[in-house]
mmCIF file as gemmi writes it, N, C-alpha and C atoms, coordinates in Angstrom:
data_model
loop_
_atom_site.group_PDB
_atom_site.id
_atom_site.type_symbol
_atom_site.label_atom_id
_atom_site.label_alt_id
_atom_site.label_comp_id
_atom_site.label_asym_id
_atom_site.label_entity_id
_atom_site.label_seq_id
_atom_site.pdbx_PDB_ins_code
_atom_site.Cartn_x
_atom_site.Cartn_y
_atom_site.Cartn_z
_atom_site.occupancy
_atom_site.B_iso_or_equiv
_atom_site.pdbx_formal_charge
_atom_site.auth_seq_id
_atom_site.auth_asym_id
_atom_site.pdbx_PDB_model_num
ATOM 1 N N . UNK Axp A 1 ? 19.643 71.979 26.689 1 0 ? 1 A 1
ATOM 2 C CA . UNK Axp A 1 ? 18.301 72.505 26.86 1 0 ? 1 A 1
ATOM 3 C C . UNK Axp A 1 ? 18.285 73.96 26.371 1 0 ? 1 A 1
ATOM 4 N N . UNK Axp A 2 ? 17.222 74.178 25.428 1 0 ? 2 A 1
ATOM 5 C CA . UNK Axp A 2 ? 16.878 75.534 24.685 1 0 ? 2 A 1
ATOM 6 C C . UNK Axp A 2 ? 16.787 76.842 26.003 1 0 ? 2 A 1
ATOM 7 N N . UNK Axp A 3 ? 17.251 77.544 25.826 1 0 ? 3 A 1
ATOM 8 C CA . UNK Axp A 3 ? 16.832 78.63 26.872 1 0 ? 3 A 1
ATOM 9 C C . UNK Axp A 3 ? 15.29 78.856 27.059 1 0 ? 3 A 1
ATOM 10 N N . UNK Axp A 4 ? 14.509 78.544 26.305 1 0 ? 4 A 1
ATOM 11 C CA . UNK Axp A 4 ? 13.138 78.54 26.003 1 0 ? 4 A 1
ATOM 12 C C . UNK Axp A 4 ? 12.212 77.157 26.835 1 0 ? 4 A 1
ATOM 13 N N . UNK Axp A 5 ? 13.447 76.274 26.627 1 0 ? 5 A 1
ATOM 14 C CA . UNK Axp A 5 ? 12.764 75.295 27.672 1 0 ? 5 A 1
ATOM 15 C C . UNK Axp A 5 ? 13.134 75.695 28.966 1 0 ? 5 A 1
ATOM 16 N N . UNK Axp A 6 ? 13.962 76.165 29.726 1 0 ? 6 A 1
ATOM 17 C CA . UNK Axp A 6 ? 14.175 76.108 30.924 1 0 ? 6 A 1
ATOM 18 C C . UNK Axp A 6 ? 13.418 77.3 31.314 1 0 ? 6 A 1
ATOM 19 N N . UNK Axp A 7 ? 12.795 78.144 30.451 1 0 ? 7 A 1
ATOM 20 C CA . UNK Axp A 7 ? 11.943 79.337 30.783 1 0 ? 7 A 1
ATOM 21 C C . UNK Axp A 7 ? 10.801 78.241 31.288 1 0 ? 7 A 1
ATOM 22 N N . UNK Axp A 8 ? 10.27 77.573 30.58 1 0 ? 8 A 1
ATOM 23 C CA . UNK Axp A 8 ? 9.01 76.727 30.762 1 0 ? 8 A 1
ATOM 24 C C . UNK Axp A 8 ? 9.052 76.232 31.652 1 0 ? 8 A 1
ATOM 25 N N . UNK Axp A 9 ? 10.339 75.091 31.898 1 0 ? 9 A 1
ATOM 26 C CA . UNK Axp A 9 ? 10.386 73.922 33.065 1 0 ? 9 A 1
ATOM 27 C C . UNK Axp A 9 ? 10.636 75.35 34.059 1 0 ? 9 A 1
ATOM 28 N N . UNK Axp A 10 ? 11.022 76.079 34.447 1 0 ? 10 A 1
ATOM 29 C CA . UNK Axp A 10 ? 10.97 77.235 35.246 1 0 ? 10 A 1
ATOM 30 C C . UNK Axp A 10 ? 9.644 77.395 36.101 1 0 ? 10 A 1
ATOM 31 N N . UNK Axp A 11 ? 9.287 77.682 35.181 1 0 ? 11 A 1
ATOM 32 C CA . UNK Axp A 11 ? 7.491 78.022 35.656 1 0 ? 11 A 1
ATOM 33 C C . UNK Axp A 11 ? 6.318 76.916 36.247 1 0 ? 11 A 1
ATOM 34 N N . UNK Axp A 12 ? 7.026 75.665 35.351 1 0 ? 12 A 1
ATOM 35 C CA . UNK Axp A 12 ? 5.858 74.577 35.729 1 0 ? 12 A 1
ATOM 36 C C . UNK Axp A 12 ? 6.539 74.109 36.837 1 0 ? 12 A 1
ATOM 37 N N . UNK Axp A 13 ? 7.722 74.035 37.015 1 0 ? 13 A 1
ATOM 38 C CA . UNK Axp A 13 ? 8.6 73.658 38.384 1 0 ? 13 A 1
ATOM 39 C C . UNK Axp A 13 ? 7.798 74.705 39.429 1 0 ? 13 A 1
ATOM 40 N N . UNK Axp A 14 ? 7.92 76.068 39.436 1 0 ? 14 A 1
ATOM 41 C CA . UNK Axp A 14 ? 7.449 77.085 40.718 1 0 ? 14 A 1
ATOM 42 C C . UNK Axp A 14 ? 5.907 76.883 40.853 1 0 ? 14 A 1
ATOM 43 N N . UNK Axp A 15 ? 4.838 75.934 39.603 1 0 ? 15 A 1
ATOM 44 C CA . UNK Axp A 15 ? 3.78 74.939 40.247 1 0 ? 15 A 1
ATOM 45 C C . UNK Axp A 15 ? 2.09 76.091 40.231 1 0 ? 15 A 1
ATOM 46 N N . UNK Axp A 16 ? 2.378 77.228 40.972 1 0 ? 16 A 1
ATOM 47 C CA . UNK Axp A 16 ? 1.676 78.261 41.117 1 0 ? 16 A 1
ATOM 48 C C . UNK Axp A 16 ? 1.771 79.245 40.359 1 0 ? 16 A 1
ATOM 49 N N . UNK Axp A 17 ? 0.196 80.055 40.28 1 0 ? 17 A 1
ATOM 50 C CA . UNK Axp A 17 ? 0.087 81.486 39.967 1 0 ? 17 A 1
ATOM 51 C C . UNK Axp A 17 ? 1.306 82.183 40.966 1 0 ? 17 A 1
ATOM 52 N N . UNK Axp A 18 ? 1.89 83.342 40.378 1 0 ? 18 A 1
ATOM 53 C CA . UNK Axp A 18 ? 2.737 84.119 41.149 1 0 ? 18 A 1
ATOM 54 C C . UNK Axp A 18 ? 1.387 85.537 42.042 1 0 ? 18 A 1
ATOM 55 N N . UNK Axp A 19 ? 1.364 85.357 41.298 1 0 ? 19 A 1
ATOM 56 C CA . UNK Axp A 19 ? -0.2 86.192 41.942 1 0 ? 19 A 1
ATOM 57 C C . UNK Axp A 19 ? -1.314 85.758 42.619 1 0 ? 19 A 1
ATOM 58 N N . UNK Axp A 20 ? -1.53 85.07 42.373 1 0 ? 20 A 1
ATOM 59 C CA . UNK Axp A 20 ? -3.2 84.687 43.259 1 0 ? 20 A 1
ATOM 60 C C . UNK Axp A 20 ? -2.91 82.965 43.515 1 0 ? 20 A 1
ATOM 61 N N . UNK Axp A 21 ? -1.483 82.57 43.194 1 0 ? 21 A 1
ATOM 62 C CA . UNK Axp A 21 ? -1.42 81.498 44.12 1 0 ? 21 A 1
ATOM 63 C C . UNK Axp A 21 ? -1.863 79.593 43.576 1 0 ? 21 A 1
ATOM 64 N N . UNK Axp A 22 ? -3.19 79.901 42.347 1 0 ? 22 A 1
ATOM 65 C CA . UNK Axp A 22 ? -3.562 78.807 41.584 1 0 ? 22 A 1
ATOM 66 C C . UNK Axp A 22 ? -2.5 78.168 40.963 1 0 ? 22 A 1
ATOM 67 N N . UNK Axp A 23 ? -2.786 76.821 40.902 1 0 ? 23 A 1
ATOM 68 C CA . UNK Axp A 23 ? -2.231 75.812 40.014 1 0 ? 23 A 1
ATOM 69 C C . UNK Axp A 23 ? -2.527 75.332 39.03 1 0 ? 23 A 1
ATOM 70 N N . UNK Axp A 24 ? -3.934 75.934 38.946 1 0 ? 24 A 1
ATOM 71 C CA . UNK Axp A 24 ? -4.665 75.857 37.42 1 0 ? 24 A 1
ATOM 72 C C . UNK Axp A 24 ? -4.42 76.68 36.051 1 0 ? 24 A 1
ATOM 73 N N . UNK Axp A 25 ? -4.647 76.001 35.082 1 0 ? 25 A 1
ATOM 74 C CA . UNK Axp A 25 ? -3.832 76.51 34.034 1 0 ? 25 A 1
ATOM 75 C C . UNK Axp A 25 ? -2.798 77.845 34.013 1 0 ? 25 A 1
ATOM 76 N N . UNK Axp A 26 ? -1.704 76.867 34.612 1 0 ? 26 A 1
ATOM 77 C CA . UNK Axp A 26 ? -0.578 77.956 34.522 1 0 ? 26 A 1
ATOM 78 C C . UNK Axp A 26 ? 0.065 78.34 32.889 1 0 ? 26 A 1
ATOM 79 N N . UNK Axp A 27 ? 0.515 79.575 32.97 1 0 ? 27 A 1
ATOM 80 C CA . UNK Axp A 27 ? 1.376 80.189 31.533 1 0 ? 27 A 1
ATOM 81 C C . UNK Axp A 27 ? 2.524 80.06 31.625 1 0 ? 27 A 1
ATOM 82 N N . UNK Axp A 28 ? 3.124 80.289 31.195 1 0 ? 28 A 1
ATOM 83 C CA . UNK Axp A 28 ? 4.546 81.396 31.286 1 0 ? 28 A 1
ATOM 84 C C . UNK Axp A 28 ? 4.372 82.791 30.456 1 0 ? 28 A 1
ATOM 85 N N . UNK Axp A 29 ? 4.71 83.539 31.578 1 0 ? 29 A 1
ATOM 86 C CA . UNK Axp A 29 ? 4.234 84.862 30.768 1 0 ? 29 A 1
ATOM 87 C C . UNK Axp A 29 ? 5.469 85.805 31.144 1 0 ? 29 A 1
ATOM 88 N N . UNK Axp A 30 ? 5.753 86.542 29.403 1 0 ? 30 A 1
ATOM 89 C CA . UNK Axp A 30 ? 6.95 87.552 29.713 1 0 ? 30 A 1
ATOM 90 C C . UNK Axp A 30 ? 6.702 88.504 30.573 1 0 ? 30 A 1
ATOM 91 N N . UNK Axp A 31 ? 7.894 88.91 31.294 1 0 ? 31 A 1
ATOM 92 C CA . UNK Axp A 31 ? 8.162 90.265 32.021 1 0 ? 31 A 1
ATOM 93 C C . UNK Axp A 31 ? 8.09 90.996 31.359 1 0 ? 31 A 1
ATOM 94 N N . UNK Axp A 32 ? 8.907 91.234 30.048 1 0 ? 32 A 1
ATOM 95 C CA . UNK Axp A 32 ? 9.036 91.976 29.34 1 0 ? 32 A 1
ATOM 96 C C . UNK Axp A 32 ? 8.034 91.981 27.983 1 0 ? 32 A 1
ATOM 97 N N . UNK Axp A 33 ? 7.208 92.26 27.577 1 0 ? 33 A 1
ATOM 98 C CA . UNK Axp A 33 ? 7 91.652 25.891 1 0 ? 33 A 1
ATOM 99 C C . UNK Axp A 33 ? 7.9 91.354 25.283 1 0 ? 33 A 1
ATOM 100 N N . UNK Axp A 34 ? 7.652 90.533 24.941 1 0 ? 34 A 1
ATOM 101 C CA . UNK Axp A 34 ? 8.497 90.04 23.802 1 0 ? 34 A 1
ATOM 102 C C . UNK Axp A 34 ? 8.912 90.961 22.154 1 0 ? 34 A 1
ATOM 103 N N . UNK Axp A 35 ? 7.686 91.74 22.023 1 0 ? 35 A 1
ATOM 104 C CA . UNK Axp A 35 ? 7.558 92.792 20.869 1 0 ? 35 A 1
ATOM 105 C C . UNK Axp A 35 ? 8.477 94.215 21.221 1 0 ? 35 A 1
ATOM 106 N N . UNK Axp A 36 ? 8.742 94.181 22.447 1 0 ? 36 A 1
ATOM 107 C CA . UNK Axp A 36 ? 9.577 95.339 23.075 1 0 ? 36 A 1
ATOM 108 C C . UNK Axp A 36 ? 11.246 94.436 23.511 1 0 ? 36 A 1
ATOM 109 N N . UNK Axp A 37 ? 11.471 93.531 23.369 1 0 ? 37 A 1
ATOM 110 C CA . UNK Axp A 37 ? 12.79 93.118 23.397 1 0 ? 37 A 1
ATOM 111 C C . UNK Axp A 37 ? 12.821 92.276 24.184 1 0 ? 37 A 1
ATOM 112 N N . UNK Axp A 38 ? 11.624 91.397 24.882 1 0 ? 38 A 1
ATOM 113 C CA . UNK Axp A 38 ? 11.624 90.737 26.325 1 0 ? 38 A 1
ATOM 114 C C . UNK Axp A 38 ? 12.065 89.484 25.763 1 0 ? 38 A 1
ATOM 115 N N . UNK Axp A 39 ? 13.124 88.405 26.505 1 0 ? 39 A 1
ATOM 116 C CA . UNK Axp A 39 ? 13.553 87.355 26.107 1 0 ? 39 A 1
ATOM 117 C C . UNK Axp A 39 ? 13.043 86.171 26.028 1 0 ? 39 A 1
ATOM 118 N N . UNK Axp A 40 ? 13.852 85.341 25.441 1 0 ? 40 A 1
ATOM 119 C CA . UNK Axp A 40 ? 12.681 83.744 26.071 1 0 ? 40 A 1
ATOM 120 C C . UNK Axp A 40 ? 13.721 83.29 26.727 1 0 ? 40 A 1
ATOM 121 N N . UNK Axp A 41 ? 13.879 83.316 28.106 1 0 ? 41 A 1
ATOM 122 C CA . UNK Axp A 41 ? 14.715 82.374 29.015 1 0 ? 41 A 1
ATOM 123 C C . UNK Axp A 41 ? 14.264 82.739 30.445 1 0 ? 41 A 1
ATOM 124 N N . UNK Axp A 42 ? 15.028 81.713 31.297 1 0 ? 42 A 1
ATOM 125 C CA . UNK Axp A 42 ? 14.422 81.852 32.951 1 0 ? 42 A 1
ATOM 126 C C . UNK Axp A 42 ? 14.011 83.294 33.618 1 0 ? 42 A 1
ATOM 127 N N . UNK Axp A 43 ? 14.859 83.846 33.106 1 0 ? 43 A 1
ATOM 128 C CA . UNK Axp A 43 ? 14.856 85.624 33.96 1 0 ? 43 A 1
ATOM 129 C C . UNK Axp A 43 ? 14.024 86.627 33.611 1 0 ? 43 A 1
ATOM 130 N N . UNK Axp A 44 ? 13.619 86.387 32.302 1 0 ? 44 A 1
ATOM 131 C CA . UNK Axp A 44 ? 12.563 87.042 31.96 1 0 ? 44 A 1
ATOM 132 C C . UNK Axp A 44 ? 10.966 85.902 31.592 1 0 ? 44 A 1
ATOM 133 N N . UNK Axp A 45 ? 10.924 85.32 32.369 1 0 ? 45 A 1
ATOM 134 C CA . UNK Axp A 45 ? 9.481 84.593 32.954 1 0 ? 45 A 1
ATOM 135 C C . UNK Axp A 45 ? 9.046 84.528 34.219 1 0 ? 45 A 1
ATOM 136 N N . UNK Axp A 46 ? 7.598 84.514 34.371 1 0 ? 46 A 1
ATOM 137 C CA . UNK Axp A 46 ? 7.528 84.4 35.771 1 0 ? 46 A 1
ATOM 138 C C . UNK Axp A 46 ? 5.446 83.162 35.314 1 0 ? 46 A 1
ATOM 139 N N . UNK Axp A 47 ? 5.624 82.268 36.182 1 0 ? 47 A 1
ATOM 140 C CA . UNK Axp A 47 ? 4.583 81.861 36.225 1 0 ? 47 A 1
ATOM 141 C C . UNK Axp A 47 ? 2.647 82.759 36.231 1 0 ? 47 A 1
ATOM 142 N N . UNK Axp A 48 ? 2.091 82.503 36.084 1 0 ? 48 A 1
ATOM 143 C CA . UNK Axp A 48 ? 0.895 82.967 36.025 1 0 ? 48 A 1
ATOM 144 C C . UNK Axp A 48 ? -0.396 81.707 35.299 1 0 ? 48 A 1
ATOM 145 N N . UNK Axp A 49 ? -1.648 82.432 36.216 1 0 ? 49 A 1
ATOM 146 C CA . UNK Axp A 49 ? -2.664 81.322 35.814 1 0 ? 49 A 1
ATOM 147 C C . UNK Axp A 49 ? -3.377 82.457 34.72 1 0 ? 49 A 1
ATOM 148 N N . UNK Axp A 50 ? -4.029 81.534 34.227 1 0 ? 50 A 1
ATOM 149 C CA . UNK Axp A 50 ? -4.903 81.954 32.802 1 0 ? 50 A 1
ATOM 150 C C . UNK Axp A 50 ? -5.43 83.522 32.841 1 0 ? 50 A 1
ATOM 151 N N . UNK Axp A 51 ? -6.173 83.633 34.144 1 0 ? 51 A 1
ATOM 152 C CA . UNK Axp A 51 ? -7.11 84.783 34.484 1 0 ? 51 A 1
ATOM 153 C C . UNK Axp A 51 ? -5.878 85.93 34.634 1 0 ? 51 A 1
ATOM 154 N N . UNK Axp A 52 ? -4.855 85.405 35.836 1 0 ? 52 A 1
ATOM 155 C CA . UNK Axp A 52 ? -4.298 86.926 36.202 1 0 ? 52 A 1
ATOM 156 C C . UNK Axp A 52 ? -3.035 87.262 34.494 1 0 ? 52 A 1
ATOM 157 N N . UNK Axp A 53 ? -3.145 86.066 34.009 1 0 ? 53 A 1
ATOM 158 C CA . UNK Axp A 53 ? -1.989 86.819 32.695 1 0 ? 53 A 1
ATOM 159 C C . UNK Axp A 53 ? -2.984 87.365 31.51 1 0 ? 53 A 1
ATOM 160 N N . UNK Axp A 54 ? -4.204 87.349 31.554 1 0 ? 54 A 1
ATOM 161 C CA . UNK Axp A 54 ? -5.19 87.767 31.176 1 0 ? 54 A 1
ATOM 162 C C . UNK Axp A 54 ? -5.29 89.444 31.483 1 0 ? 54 A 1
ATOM 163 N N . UNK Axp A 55 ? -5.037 89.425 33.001 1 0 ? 55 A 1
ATOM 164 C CA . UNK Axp A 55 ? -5.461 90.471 33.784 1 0 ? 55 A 1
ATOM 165 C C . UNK Axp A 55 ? -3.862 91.73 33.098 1 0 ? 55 A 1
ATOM 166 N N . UNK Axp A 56 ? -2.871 90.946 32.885 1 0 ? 56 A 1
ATOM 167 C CA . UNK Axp A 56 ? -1.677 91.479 32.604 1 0 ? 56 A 1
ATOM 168 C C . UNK Axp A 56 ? -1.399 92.362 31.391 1 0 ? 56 A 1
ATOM 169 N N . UNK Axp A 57 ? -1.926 91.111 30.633 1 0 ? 57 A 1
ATOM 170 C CA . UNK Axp A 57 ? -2.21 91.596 29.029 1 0 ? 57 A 1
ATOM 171 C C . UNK Axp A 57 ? -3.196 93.158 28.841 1 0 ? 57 A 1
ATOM 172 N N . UNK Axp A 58 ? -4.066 93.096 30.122 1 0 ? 58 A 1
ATOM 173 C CA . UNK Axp A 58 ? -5.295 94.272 29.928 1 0 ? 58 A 1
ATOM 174 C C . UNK Axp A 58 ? -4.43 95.046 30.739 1 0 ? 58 A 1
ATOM 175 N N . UNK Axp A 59 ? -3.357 95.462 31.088 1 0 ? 59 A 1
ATOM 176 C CA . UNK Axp A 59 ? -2.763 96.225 31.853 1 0 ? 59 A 1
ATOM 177 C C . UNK Axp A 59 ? -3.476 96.821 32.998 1 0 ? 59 A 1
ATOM 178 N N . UNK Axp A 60 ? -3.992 95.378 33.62 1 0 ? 60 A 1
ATOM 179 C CA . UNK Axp A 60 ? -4.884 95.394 35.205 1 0 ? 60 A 1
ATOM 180 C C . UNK Axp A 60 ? -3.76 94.674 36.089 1 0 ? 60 A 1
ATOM 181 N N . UNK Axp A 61 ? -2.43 94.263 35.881 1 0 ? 61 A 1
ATOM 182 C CA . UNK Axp A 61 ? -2.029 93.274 36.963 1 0 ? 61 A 1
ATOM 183 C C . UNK Axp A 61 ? -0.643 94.189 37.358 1 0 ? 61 A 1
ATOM 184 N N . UNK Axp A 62 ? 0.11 94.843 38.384 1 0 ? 62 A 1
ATOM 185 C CA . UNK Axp A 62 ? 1.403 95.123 38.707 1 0 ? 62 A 1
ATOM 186 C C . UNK Axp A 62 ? 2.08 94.075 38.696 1 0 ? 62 A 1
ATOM 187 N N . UNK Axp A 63 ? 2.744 93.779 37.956 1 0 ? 63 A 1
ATOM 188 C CA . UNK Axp A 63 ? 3.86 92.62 38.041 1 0 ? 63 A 1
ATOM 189 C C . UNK Axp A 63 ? 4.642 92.773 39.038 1 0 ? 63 A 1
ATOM 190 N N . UNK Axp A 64 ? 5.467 93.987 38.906 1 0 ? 64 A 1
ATOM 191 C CA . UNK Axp A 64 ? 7.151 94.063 40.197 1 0 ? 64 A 1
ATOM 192 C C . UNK Axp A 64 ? 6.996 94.112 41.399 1 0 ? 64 A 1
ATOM 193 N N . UNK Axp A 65 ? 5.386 93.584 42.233 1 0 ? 65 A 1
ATOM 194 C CA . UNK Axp A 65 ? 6.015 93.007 43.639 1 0 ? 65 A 1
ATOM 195 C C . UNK Axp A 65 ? 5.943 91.514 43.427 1 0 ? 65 A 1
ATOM 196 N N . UNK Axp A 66 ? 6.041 90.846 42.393 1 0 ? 66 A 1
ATOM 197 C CA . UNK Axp A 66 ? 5.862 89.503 41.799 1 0 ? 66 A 1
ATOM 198 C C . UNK Axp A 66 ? 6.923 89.074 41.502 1 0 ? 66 A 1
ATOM 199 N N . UNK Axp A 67 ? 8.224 89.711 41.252 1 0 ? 67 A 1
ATOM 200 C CA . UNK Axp A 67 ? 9.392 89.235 40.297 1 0 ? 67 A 1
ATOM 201 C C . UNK Axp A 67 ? 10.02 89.276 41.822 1 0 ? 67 A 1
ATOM 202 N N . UNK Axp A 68 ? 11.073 88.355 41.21 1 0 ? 68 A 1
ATOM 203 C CA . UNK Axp A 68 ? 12.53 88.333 41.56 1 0 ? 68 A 1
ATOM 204 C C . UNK Axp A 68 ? 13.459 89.465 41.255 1 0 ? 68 A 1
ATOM 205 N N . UNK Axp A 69 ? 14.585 89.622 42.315 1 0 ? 69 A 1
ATOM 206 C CA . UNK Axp A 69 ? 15.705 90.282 41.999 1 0 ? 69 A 1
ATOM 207 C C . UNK Axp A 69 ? 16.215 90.154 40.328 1 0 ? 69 A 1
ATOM 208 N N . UNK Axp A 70 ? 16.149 89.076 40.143 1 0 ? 70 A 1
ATOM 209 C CA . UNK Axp A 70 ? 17.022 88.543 39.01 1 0 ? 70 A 1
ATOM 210 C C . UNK Axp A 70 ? 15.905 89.401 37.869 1 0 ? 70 A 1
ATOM 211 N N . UNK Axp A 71 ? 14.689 88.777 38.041 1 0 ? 71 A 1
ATOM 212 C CA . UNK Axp A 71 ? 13.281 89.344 37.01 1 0 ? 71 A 1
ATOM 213 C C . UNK Axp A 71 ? 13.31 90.758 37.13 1 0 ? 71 A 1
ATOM 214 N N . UNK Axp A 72 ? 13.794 91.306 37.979 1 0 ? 72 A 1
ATOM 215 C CA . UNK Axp A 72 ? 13.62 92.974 37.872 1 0 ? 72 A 1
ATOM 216 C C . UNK Axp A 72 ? 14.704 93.298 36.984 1 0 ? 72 A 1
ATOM 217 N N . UNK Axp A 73 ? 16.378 93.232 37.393 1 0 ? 73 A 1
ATOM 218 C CA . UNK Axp A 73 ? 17.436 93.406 36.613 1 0 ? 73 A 1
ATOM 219 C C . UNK Axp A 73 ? 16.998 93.203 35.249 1 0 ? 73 A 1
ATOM 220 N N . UNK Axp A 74 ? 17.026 91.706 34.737 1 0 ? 74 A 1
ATOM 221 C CA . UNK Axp A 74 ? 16.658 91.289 33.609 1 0 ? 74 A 1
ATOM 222 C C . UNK Axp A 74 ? 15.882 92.237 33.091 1 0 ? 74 A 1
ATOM 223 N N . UNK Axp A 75 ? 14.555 92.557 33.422 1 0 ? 75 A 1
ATOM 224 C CA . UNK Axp A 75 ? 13.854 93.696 32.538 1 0 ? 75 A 1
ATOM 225 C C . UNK Axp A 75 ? 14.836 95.222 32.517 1 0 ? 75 A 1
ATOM 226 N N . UNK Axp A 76 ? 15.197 95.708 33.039 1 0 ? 76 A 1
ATOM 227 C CA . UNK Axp A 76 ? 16.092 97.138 33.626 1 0 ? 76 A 1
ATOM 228 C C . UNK Axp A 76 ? 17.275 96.65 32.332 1 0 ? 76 A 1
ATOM 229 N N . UNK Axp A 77 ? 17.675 95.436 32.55 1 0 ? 77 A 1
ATOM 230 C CA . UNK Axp A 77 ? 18.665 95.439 31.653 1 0 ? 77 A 1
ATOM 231 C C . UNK Axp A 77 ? 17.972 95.433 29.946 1 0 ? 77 A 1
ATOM 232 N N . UNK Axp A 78 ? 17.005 94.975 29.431 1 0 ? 78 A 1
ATOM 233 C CA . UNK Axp A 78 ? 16.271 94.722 28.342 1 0 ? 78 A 1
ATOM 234 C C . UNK Axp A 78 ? 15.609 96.345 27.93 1 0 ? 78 A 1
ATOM 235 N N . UNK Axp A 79 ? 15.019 97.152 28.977 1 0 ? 79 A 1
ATOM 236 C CA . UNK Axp A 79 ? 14.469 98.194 28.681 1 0 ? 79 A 1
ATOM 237 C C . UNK Axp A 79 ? 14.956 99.643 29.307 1 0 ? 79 A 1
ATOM 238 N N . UNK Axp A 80 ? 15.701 99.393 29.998 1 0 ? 80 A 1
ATOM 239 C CA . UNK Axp A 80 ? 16.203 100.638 30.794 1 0 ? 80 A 1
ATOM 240 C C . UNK Axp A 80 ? 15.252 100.607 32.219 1 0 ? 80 A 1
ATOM 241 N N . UNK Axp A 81 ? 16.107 101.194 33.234 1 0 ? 81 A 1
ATOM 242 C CA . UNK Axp A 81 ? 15.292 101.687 34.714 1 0 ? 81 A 1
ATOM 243 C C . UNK Axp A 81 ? 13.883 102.198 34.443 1 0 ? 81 A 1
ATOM 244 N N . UNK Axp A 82 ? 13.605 103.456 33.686 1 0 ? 82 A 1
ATOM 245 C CA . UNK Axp A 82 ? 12.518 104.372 33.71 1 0 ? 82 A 1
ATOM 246 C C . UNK Axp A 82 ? 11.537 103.465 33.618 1 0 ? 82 A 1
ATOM 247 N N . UNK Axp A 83 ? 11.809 102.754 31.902 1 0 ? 83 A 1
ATOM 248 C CA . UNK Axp A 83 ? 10.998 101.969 31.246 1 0 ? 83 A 1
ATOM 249 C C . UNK Axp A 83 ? 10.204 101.132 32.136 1 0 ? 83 A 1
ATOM 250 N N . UNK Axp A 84 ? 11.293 100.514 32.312 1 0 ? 84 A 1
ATOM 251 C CA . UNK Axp A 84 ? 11.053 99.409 32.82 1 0 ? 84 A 1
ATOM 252 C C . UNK Axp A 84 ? 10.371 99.447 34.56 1 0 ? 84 A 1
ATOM 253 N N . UNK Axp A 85 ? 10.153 100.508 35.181 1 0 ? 85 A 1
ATOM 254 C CA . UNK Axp A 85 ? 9.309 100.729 36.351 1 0 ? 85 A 1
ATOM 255 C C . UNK Axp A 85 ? 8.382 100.861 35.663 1 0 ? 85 A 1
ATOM 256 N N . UNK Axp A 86 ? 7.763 101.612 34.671 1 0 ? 86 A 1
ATOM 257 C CA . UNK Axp A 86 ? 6.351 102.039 34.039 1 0 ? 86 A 1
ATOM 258 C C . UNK Axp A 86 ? 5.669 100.811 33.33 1 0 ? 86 A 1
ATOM 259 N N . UNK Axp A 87 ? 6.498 99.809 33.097 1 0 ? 87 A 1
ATOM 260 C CA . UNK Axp A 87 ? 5.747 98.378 32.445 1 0 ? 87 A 1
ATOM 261 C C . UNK Axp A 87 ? 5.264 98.31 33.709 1 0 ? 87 A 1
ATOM 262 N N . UNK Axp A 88 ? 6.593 97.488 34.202 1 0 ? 88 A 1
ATOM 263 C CA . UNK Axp A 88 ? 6.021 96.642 35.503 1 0 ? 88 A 1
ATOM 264 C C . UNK Axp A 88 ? 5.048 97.038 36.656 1 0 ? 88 A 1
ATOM 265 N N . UNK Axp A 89 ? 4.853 98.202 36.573 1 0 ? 89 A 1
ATOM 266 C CA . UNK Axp A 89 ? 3.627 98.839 37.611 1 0 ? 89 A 1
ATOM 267 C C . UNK Axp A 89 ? 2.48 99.293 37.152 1 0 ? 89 A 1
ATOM 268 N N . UNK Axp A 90 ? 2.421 99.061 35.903 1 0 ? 90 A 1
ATOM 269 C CA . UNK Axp A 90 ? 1.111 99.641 35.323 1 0 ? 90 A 1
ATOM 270 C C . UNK Axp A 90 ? 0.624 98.305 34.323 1 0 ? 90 A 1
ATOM 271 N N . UNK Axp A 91 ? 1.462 97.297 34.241 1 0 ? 91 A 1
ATOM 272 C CA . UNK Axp A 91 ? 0.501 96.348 33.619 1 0 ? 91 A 1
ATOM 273 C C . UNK Axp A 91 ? 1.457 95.962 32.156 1 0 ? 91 A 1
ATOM 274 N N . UNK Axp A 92 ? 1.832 96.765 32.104 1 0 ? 92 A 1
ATOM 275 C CA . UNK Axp A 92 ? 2.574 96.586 30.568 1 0 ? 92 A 1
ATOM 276 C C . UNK Axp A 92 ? 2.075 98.072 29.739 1 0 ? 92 A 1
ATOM 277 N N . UNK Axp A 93 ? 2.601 98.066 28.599 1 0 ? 93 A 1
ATOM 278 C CA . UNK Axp A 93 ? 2.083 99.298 27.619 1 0 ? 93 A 1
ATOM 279 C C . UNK Axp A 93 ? 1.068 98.694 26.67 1 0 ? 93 A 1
């Protein structure tokens, strides 16, 4: 299995928005961008429905009380500490 699939089966397995909880059109949406170095595999995905990865993209959503231990490292390791608090709390860049 592609690291890319188990990012997916990841997300549709955890069923819900990580945010607001819906089961309706879920994503998989990077922690990291992908244009800034964010990966395609389990640790750097986290589920989301249409609206709040919407909300993400407009740098309206805090991701990092949303992630996992593992999802925080993973980004810290991809972008550095600093960086990587200023994505995840402000929405992205």
């Amino acid at each position: 299995m592609s690291k890319w699939t188990a990012a997916v089966k990841k997300c549709r397995e955890e069923g819900r928005c990580r945010n607001c909880g819906s089961r309706d059109g879920l994503e998989t949406c990077h922690v990291i961008a992908r244009s800034i170095g964010g990966k395609m595999k389990p640790e750097s995905v986290l589920p989301l429905c249409f609206r709040c990865h919407r909300l993400q993209h407009e740098h309206r959503l805090e991701i990092l009380p949303l992630l996992t231990l593992d999802e925080q490292l993973e980004a810290v390791r991809v972008v550095g500490l600093a960086r990587a608090y200023a994505l995840l709390t402000r929405g992205g860049e």
